[in-house]
Every structure is written in structure tokens, then in C-alpha cells.
MARLO-924044 format. One line per field, with one value per residue (C-alpha): z, y, x; residue number from 1. Coordinates in nm, 4 decimals. Each point is the difference from the previous one (the first is absolute). Layout:
up: c(Z	...)
north: c(Y	...)
east: c(X	...)
nr: c(NUM	...)
//
This chain:
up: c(2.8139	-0.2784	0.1080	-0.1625	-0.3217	-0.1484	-0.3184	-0.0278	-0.2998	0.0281	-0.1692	0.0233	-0.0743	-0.0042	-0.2106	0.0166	-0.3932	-0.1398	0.3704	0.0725	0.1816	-0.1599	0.0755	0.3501	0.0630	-0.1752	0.2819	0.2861	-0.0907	-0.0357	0.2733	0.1822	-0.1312	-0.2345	-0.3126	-0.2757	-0.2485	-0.0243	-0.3671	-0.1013	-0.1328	-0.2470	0.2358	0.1990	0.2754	0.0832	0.0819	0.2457	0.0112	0.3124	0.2052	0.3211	0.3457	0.1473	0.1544	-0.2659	-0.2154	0.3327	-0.0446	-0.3964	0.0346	0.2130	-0.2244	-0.2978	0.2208	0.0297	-0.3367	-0.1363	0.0193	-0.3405	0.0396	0.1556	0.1267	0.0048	0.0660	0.0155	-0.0346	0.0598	-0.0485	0.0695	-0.3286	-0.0089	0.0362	-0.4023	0.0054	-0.2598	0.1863	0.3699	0.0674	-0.2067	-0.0740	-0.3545	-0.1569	-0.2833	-0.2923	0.0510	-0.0876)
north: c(11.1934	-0.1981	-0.2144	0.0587	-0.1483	-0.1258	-0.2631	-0.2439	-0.2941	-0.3270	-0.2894	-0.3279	-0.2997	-0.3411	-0.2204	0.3220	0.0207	-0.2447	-0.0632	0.2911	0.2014	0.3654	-0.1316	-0.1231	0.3210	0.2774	-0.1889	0.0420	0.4347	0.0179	-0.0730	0.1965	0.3097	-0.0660	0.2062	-0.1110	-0.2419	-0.3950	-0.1323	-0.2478	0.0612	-0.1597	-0.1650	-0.1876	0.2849	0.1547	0.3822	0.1482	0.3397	0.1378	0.2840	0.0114	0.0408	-0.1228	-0.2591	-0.1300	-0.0447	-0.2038	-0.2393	0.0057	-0.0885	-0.2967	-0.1256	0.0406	-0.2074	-0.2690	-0.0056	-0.2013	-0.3862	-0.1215	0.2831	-0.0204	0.2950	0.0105	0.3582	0.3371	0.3123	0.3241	0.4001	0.3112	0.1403	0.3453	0.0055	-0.0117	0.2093	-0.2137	-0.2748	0.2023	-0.2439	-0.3002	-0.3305	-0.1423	-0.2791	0.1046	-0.1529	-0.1342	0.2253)
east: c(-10.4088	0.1479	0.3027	0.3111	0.1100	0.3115	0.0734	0.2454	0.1110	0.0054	0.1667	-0.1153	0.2279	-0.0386	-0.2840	-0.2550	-0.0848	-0.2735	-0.1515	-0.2651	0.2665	-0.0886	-0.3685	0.1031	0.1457	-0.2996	-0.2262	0.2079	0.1085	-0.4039	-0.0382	0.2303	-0.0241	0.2511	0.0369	0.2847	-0.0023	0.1981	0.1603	0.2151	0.3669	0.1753	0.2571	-0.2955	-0.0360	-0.3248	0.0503	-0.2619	-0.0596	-0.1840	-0.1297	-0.1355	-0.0150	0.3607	-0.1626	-0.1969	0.2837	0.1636	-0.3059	0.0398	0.3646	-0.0669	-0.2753	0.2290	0.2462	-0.2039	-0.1355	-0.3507	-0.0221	0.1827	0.2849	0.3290	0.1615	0.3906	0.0457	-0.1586	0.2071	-0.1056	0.0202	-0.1479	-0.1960	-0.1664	-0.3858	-0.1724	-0.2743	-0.1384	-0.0381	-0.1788	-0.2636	0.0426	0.1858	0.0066	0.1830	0.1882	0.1649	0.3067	0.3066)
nr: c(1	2	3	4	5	6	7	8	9	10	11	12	13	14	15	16	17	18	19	20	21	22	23	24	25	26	27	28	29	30	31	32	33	34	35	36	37	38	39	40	41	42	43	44	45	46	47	48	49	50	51	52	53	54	55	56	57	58	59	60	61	62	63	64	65	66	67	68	69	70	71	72	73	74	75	76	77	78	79	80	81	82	83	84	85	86	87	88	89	90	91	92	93	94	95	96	97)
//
């Protein structure tokens, strides 16, 4: 039996553009089960979208918390986002919006 799955967004602040954050983070969802996708946003953010197992996305959030070496995290906010069919089963880094 499959667990269940929800999604949620993320929004990194802090120095997480130019640093191998949406990299960092493609590496950790893979391998948690993690589908969504990470870009940058104008304002310096990265958004993370994600779907997964409830605690998978605990684990992601903590990662995304603590950020790769060469990042500094200020602040991550986040919401509950409906599960994207498009994205059951992958990650991806897209362009930035």
C-alpha cells in the first residue's frame, strides 16, 4: 500500500541564488521520494514545489532549512499546494520565474 501523499511550497530566503541551492535541493527530493520542482524568483527567493509522503516533506523542509555549504538561509515560509499531476514522480529544476 502506497503511503499517502500531500504537496506543499516553499520559499527560500536568504543568500540561496548563485550557490547550487535548486541543485542542493533536486538531490535531496530524489532522494526522498520527492516529486516537484525548485526555481529562482526574481526577488532572490527560491520556491520549492513538492509532493510526497508527509514525512518526506518533514525531512525536505529541514534540509531546505539548513541549506548547501555556500548558502545562507534566513527564512523559509511555507503553504499547502495541491498535488500537480505533472510533476507525480519527478523533481526538475526549472527556469527561474
Amino acid at each position: 500500500m502506497r503511503e499517502e501523499r500531500s504537496a506543499r511550497r516553499y520559499y527560500v530566503s536568504g543568500t540561496v541564488q548563485g550557490v547550487g541551492f535548486r541543485y542542493f535541493v533536486n538531490r535531496i527530493a530524489l532522494g526522498l521520494d520527492v516529486a516537484g520542482y525548485a526555481r529562482n524568483l526574481a526577488d532572490g527567493r527560491v520556491e520549492v514545489y513538492a509532493a510526497g509522503s508527509p514525512a518526506a516533506l518533514a525531512a525536505l523542509r529541514s534540509e531546505l532549512d539548513r541549506g548547501p555549504r555556500g548558502a545562507s538561509v534566513e527564512g523559509v515560509t511555507e503553504e499547502t499546494a495541491t498535488i500537480e499531476l505533472g510533476f507525480d514522480g519527478t523533481f526538475s529544476i526549472e527556469y527561474d520565474a
